[in-house]
C-alpha positions as MATLAB code, in Angstrom:
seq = 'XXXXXXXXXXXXXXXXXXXXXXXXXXXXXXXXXXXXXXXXXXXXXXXXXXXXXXXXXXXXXXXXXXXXXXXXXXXXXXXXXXXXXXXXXXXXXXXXXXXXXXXXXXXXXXXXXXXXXXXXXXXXXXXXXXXXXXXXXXXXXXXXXXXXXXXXXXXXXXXXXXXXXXX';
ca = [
     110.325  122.917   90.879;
     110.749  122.007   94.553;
     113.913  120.175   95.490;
     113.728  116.670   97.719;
     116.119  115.145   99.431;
     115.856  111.570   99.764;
     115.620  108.949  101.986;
     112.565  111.213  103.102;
     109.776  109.429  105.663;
     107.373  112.389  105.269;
     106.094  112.507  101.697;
     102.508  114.065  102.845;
     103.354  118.039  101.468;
     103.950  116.479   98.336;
     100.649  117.497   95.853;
      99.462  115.255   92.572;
     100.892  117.038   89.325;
     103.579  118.630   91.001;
     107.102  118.418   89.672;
     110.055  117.549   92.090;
     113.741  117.342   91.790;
     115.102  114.106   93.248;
     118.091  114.462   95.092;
     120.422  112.509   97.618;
     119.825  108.169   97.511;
     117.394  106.126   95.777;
     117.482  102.472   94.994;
     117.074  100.579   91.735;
     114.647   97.316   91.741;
     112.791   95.599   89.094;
     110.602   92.568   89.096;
     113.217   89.914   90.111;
     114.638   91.633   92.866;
     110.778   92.173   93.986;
     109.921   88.732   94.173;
     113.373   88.166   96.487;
     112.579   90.708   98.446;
     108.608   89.010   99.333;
     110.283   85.962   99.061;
     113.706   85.847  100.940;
     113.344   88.877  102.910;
     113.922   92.890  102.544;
     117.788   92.971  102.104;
     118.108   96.820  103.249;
     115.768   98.900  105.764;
     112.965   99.992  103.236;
     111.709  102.852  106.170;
     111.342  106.189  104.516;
     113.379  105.039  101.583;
     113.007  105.401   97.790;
     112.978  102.854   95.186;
     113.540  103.658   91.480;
     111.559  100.902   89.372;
     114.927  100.495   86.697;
     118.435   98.660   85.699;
     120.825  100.299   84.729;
     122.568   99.542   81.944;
     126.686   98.932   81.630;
     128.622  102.260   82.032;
     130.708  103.302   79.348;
     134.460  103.984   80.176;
     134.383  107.588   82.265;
     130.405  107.308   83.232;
     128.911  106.216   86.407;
     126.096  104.981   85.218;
     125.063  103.708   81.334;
     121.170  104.331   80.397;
     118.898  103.757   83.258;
     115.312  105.082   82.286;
     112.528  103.550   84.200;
     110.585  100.272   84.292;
     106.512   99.830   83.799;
     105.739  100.372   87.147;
     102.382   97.615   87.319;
     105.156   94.798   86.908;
     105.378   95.241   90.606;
     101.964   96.147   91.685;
     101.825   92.728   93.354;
     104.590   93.237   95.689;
     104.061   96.739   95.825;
     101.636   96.953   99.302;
     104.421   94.023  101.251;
     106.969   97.034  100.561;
     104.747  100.084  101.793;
     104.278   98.228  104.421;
     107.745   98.057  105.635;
     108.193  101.844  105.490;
     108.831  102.511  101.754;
     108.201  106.090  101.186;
     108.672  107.092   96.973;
     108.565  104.840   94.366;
     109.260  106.147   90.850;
     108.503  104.328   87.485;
     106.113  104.980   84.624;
     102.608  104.315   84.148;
      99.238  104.246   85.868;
      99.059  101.615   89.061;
      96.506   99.439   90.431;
      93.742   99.937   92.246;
      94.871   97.791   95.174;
      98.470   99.907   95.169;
      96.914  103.361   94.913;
      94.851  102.055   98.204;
      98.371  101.097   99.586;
      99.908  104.150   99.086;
      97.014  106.061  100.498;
      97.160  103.638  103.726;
     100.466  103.918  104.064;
     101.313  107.720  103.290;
     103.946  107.277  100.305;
     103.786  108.497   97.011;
     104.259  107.238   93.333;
     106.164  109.427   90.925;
     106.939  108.855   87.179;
     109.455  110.034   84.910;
     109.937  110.204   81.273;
     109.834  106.514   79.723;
     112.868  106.983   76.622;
     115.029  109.549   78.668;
     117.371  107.078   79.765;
     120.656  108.703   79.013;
     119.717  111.908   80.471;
     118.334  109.961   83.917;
     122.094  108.695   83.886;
     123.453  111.758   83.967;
     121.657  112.420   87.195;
     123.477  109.389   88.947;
     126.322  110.400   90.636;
     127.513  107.382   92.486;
     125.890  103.655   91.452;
     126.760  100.458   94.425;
     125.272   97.115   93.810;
     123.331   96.265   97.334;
     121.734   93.048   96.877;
     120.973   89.866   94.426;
     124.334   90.971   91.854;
     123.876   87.727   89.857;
     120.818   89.582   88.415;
     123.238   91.770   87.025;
     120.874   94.898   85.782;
     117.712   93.325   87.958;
     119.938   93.956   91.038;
     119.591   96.241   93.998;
     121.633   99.124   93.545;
     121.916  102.437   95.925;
     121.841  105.691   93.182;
     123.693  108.717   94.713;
     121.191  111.351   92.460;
     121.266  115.082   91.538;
     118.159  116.699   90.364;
     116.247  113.755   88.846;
     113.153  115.564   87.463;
     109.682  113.640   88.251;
     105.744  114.088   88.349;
     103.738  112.802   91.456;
     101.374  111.165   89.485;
      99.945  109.750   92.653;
      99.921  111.078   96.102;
     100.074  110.529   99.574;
      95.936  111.344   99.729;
      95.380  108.723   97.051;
      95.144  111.515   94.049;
      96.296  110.406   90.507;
      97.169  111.844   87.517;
      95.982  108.627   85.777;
      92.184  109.081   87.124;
      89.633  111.750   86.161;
];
């Protein structure tokens, strides 16, 4: 498996149905924290940066991070092309996306990867440093900067517009 380092602005080498290890800073953000961001402004510079489509849940005494496994990914098709088009480069979820998004990531050179829906206590074992960055009243919905090592994911859609999801 090739290794990445993130934040990365070039995600073009990466191929549809290859598997990557994640490593260096990605950012948590579910639905809420979506809508702020469309709605209030981008918090953070988005340019070449990841975003990890989960909350994690409360550590336990000793752990960085509790259970963190990732989010249905179409809950944020519709803010989705505002955020490529601010320079996010990797987004990583689960599920198939719109048509409208794979367009999006195609125009704007990024790439979707997914992970294993139900591994959430082994994806917290891969965060090695968890900060709250933006909207903390939404608790597990906030932004939060993941320090990661070796987060194992599929490009289920590249930078060419490929997916795993279509024949």
């Amino acid at each position: 498996m090739k290794r990445i380092f993130l934040p990365r602005g070039d995600v073009t080498d990466l191929e549809v149905g290859e598997w990557v290890l994640l490593n260096g800073t990605i950012y948590t953000a579910r639905d809420q924290a979506h809508k702020r961001m469309v709605e209030e402004g981008i918090p953070l510079s988005l340019e070449g940066q990841a975003i990890y489509y989960a909350g994690p849940c409360p550590a336990k005494p000793g752990q960085v991070s509790g259970p963190i496994g990732p989010t249905t990914s179409m809950r944020m098709d519709a803010f989705t092309p505002f955020l490529l088009k601010n320079g996010l480069k990797v987004m990583l979820g689960k599920g198939d996306r719109s048509p409208d998004v794979r367009e999006a990531i195609k125009e704007y050179q990024a790439v979707y990867l997914v992970t294993v829906g139900g591994a959430g206590a082994l994806i917290a074992d891969k965060v090695k440093k968890l900060t709250v960055i933006a909207y903390d009243d939404l608790r597990s919905e906030a932004i939060h900067c993941l320090e990661i090592e070796d987060l194992p994911a599929l490009v289920a859609i590249d930078s060419k517009g490929r997916s795993i999801f279509q024949k």
